[in-house]
N, C-alpha and C positions, 0 to 999 in steps of 0.2 A: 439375264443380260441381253441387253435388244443389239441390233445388227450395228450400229452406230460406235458400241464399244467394243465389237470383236474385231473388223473390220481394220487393214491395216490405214494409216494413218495419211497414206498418200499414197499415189499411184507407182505402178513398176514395184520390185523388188521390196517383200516385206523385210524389215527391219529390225531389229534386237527388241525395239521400245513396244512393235506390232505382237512379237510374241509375248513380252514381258502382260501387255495389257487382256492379250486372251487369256493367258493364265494365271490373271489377276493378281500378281506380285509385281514387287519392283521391281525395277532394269539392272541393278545391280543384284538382284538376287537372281534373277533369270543368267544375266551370266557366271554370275557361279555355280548354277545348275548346270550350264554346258561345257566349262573347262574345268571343275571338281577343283579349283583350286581353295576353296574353302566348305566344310562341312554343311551341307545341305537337304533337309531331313529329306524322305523315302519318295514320302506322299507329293512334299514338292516337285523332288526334279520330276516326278511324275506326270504333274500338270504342264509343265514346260516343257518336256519332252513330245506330249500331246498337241500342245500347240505348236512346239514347231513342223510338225507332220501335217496338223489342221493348214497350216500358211505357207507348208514348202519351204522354209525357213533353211539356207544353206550356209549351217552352221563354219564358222570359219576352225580354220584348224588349231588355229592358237590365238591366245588373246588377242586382241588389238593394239596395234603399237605407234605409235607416235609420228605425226606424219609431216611434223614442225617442231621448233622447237619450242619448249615454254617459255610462255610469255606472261601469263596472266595469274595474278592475285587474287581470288574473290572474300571478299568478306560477307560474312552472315551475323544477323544482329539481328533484336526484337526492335528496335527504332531510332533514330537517330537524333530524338529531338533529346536525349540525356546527354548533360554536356559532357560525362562523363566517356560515350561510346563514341561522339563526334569528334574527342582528342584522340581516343585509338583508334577510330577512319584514319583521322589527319597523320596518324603515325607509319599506317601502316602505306597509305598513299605516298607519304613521300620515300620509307624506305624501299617500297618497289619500282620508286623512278629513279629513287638512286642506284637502284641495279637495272636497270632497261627494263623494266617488267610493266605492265597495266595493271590496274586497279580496276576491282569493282566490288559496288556495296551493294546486296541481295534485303532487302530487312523485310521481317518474317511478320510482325505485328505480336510477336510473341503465341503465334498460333504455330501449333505443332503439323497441321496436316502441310501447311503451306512453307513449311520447314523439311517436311519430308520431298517435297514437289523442287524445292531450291536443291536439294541434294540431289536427286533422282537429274536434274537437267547439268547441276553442275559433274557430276559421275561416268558422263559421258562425253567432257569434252576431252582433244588430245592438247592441248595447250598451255595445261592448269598446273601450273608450280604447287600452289598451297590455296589450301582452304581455312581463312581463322574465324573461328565461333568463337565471340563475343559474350562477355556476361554469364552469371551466376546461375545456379540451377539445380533443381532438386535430386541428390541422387537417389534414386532408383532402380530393381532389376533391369525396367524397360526402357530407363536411359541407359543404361550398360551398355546393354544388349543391341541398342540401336545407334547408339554412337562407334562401338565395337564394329557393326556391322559399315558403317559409314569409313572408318578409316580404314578398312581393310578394302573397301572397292576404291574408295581412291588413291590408296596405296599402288594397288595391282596394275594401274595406269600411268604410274610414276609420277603421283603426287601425295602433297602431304595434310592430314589434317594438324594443326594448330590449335589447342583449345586454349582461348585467353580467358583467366580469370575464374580459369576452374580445377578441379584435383584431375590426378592424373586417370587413367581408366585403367582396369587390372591387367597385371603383366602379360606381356606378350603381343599386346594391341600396339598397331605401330601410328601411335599419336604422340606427338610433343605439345608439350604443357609450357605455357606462360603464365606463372599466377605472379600476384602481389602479398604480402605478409601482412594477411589481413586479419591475425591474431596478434601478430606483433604492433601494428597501428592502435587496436582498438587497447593495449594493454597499456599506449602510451599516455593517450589519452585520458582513458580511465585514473590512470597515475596520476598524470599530471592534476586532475580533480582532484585526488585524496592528496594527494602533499600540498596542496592548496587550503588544507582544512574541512574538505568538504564529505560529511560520513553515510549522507541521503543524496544517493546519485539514481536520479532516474535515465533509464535508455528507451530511448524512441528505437524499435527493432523492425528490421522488412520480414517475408514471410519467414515464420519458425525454421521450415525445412530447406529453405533457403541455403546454398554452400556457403555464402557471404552473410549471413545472419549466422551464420555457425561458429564460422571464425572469429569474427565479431563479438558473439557471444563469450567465444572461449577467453578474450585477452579480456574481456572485462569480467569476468569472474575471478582470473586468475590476478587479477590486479588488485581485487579486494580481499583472497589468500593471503597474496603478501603482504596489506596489510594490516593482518591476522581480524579481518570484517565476515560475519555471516553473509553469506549470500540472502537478499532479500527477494523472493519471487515476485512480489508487490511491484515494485520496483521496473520492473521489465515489462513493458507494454508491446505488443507487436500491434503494427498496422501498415498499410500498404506503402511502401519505400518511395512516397511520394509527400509532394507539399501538404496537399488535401489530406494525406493518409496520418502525418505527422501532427497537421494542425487539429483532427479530431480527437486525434490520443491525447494526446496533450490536453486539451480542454476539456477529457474525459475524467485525465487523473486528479483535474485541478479542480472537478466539480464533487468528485470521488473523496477530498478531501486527503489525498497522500501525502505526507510531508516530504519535503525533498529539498535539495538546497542548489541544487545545478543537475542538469539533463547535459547527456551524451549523444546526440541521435547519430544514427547509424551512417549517414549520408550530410550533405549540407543544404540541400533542395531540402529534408527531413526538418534539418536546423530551422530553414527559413518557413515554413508551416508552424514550428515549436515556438518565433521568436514574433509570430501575429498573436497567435494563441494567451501568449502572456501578458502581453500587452493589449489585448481586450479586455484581461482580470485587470487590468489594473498595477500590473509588475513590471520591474524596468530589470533586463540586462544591461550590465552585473553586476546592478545593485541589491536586486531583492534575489533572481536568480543565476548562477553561471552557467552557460552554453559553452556547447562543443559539438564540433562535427564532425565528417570524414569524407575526404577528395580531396581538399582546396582547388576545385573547380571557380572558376571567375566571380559567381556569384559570391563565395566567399569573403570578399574583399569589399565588393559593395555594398552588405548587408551594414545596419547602425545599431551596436557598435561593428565593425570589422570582426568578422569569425576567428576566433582559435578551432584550428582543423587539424586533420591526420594529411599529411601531403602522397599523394598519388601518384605515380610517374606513369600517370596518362599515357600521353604520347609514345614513350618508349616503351610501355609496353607493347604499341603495335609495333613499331620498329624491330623489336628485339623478336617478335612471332614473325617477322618476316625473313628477317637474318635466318633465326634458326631451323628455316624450312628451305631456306636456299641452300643451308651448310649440306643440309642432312643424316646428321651424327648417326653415326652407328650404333642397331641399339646394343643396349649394355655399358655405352660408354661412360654412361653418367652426365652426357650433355641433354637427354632427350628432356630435359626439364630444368626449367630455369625459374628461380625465386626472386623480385623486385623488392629493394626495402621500401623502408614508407619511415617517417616521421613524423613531430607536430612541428605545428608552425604555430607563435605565441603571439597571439592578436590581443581583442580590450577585451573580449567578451566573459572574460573569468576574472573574477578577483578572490585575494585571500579569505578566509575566513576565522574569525574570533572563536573557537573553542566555545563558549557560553550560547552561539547560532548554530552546533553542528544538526539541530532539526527545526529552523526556519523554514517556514514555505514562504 
């Protein structure tokens, strides 16, 4: 390590962030190596301890406490050009001005080190009501373990993480959960195909391990249970949960020769990749196939014909991750987690199907 990154960060008085950076851990792990308020191996508080002796670091005697009141909102997100994440900004912006609060959007690009860096800045301020992470995501030990470690340092500050759109973290973690019934959508959908006549349903799906690919997955298998259907692995394509990602699968399956009689994609950006793709073969929705999406984000409406979709409560759910970090439920109460429904919405893009068609391509 050269003199430029042990060195503290500005002049006078080193700093929590000065030590945190000589002992090469984060800021929130360095304060937990100095008030023991959460478990911190041997070897760590070792290095930290080190370094605050290296920097003369005058450890405070108790946490740091709040020197204003809260005021601010931040949200974290891999980007905002999904219209899907720019309705839960727009949700969560207005329900924090409806309580006096500030907003602000942090977006990650979907990289993780620059996602640790938004936490690590945001961990340290005293003003910060709620943090809401945005979007779907692989679980993992070392998402666990680092989301865990995230709502426990900004817990200790008196504030809240919010995770929109994801499962809850294991007990004891004091994070509240906003998801959507994203097994319950995809099961409607899926339905609504199969009582339409339809026995060869392909699904356009985002990444495998995906938390929203999972769910997703589940209501559409379970829809083809009940209507006593083999699961067909064929069937189920994954590609990246974008237009581009939806329009290769799609005209992968369709070169691949799969028969099918209507697609499910997993998204409606998915949809509209899936509704080029067909119409390069030569195939007209819904006529020759039936489409279905999930969001009914705006483009839904514009596509030709108009999308049948799984509907979203976008917006409310930023809203509703705002509320319930202003409340602050107690945990155990049974509020720290809130479920959104979802339904379809019946646009042109499916039609019936004759028994004699159920494996038309």
């Amino acid at each position: 390590m050269d003199e430029t990154e042990t060195a503290p960060t500005r002049r006078g008085a080193p700093t929590l962030r000065d030590v945190a950076r000589r002992a090469q851990v984060s800021v929130a792990t360095a304060s937990r190596a100095l008030t023991s308020d959460y478990p911190v191996a041997e070897s760590t508080r070792a290095k930290v301890l080190r370094a605050v002796q290296d920097l003369n670091y005058a450890v405070p005697s108790r946490p740091p406490k709040r020197n204003q009141a809260a005021t601010h909102v931040a949200m974290v997100v891999s980007d905002v050009v999904s219209p899907l994440r720019s309705l839960v900004a727009t949700g969560v912006a207005e329900a924090a001005g409806d309580a006096g609060r500030i907003s602000s959007v942090y977006i990650t690009g979907g990289d993780l080190q620059r996602e640790e860096q938004v936490f690590a800045r945001l961990e340290e301020q005293d003003d910060l009501d709620a943090v809401v992470l945005v979007g779907g995501v692989e679980l993992t030990e070392a998402y666990e373990e680092r989301m865990s470690r995230h709502a426990r340092a900004l817990h200790a500050r008196g504030a809240q993480l919010v995770l929109c759109g994801r499962p809850p973290l294991r007990a004891g973690v004091p994070a509240l959960v906003v998801e959507y019934d994203n097994r319950g959508g995809a099961y409607a959908a899926t339905s609504h195909l199969l009582s339409m006549g339809h026995r060869r349903i392909l699904t356009l799906t985002g990444p495998e391990k995906s938390t929203t690919t999972i769910g997703r997955m589940a209501g559409y298998r379970s829809a083809h249970e009940d209507f006593g259907l083999a699961f067909d692995p064929a069937l189920v394509i994954p590609c990246r949960a974008d237009r581009s990602g939806a329009y290769q699968g799609c005209r992968q399956a369709l070169e691949d020769g799969l028969e099918f009689t209507a697609i499910f994609a997993h998204n409606d950006v998915m949809a509209s990749g899936a509704l080029a793709a067909l119409r390069e073969s030569g195939l007209s929705v819904p006529d020759d196939i039936s489409l279905v999406g999930y969001d009914n984000i705006p483009v839904a409406q514009e596509l030709s014909p108009p999308l049948t979709t799984v509907y979203m409560p976008h917006e409310e759910m930023g809203k509703a991750a705002v509320r319930l970090a202003l409340e602050r439920p107690e945990p155990g109460s049974g509020r720290e987690r809130q479920l959104l429904g979802t339904h379809i919405v019946i646009r042109d893009s499916v039609r019936p199907l004759p028994a004699s068609h159920h494996t038309k391509r």
